[in-house]
C-alpha positions in Angstrom: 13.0 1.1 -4.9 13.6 0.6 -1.2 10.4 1.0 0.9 11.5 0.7 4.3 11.1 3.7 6.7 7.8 4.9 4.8 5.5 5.8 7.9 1.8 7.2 8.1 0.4 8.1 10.8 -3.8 8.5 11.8 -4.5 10.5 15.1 -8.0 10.3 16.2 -10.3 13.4 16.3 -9.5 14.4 19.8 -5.6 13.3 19.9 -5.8 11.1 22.3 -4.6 8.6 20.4 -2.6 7.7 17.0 -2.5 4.4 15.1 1.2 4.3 12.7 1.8 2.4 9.9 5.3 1.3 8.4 6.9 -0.8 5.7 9.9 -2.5 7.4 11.5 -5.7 6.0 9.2 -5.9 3.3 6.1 -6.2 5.7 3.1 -4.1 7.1 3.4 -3.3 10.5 1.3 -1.6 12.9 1.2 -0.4 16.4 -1.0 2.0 18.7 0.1 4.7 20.5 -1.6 7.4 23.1 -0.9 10.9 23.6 0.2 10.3 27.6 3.2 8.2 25.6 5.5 10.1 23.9 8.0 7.0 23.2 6.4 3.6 22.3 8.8 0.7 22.3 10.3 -0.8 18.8 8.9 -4.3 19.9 5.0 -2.5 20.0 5.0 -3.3 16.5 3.1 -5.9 14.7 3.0 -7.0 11.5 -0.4 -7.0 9.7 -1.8 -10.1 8.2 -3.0 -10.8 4.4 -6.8 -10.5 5.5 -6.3 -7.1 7.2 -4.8 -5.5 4.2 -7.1 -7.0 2.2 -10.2 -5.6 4.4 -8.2 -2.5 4.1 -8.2 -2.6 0.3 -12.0 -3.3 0.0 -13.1 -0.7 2.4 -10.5 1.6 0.4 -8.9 2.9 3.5 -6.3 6.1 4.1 -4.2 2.9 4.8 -5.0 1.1 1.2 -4.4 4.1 -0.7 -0.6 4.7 0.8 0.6 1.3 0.4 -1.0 1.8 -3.3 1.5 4.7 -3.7 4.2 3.3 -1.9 4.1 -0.5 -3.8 2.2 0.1 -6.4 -1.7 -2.0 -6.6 0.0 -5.0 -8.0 2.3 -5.7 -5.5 -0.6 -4.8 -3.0 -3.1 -7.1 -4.2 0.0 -9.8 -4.2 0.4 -8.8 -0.7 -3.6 -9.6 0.1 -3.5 -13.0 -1.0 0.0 -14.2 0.4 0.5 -16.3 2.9 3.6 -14.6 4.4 4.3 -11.1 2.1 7.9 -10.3 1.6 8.2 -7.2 -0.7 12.1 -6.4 0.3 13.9 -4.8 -2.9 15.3 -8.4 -3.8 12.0 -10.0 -4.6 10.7 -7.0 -6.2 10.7 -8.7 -10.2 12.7 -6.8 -12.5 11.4 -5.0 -15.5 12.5 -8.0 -17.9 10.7 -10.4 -15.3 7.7 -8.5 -15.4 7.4 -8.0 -19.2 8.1 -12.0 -19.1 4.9 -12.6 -16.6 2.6 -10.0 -18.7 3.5 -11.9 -21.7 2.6 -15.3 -20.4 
């Protein structure tokens, strides 16, 4: 399952402003864009760090609940404890490496 070019994208109340979030390269990126910019450069993007999607998944976040549906909760919670996540399709485990880890 590839999960690059998943985006979601929170406005604020008043659209003055939009936070988006993407999967790209097997990361969590983020970047903040107003309303008087209607093109935002590629480079505005930064990736987010294990404790911010961790403080995502505990306050159970718009953001938490999309990456849940996009990577599935196991591969999130991995995600919140890693030192550098890297989720690309390659290092995604296989079903006969997962039935091995449940199994251990």
């Amino acid at each position: 399952m590839a999960y690059d070019n998943a985006r979601l994208r929170l406005e604020s109340p008043d659209s003055s402003a939009a936070r988006e979030f993407r999967l790209h390269d097997g990361r969590v990126e983020t970047r903040r864009r107003k309303a008087h910019m209607p093109y935002a450069p590629e480079s505005s993007w930064q990736r987010l760090t294990s404790q911010q999607l961790s403080d995502h998944v505990k306050h159970s976040t718009v953001v938490s609940y999309w990456l849940q549906r996009r990577v599935g909760w196991r591969h999130l919670l991995q995600m919140c404890v890693a030192p550098e996540p890297d989720w690309t399709e390659t290092n995604v485990p296989s079903g006969e490496e997962r039935a091995e880890m449940q199994a251990a």
